[in-house]
C-alpha positions as CSV (number, residue, x, y, z in Angstrom):
1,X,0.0,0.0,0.0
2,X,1.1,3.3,-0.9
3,X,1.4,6.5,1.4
4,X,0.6,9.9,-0.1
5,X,3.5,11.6,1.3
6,X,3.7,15.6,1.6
7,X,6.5,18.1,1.0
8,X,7.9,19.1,4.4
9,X,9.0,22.5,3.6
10,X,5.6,23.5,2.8
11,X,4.0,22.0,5.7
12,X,6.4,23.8,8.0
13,X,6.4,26.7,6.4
14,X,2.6,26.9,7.0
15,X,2.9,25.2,10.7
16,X,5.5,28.8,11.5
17,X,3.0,30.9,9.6
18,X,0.0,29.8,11.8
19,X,2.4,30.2,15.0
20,X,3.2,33.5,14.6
21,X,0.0,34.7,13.0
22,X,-1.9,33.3,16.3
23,X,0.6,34.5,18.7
24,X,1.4,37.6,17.0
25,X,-2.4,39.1,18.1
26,X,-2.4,38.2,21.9
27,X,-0.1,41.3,23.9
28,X,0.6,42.4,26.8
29,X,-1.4,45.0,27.8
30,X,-2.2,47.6,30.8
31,X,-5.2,48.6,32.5
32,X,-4.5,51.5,34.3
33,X,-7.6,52.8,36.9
34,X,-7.8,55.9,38.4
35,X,-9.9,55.6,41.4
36,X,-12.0,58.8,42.9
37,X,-14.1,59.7,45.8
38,X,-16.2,62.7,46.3
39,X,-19.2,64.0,48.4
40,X,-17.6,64.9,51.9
41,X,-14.6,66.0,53.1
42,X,-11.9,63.7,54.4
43,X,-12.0,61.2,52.1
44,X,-9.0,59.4,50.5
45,X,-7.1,60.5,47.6
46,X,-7.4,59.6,44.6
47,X,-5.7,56.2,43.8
48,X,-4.3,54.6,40.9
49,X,-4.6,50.6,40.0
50,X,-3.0,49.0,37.0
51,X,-4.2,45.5,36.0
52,X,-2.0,43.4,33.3
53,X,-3.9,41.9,30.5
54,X,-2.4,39.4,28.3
55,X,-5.5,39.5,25.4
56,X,-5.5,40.8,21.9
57,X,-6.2,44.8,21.6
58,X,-9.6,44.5,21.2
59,X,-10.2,42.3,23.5
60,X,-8.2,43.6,26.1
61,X,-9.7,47.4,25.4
62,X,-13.1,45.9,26.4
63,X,-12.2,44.1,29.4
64,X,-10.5,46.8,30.4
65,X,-13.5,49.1,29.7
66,X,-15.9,46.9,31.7
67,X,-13.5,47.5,35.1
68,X,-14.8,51.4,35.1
69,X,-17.8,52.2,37.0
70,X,-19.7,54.8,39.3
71,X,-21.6,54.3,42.3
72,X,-22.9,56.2,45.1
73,X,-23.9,55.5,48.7
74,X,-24.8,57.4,51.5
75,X,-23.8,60.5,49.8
76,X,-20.0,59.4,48.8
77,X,-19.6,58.9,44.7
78,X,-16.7,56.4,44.0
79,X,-15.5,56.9,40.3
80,X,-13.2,54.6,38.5
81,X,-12.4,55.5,35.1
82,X,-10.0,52.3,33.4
83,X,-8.1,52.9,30.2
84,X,-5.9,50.7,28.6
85,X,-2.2,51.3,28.1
């Protein structure tokens, strides 16, 4: 019985192609936070978080994204505005 056999240099060729090409997308990103509280006096500072994120852009940009909030209670608004880096 015969074995169709293929060219190796084409098939690795296209085996380092699809490596790169799939590895190429996914980064390293940051998510950087800034944290703020208003409404009385004496609160804390203003604060700074950074998150890494290991995604493609896109993807990374929305997670990122879906970190920033508002809220208020009992008269103190907490803020965090998240952009990615």
């Amino acid at each position: 019985m015969r074995y169709m056999r293929f060219p190796t240099a084409p098939v690795l060729l296209l085996a380092a192609i699809c490596a790169v090409t799939v590895t190429s997308c996914t980064k390293k990103y940051t998510c950087q936070c800034a944290i703020k509280y208003s409404g009385t006096p004496g609160l804390p500072d203003s604060t700074t978080n950074e998150y890494r994120i290991y995604n493609t852009k896109s993807e990374a940009e929305k997670l990122c994204k879906e970190e920033s909030y508002e809220k208020t209670q009992n008269g103190i608004k907490v803020t965090e505005t998240c952009k990615l880096y």
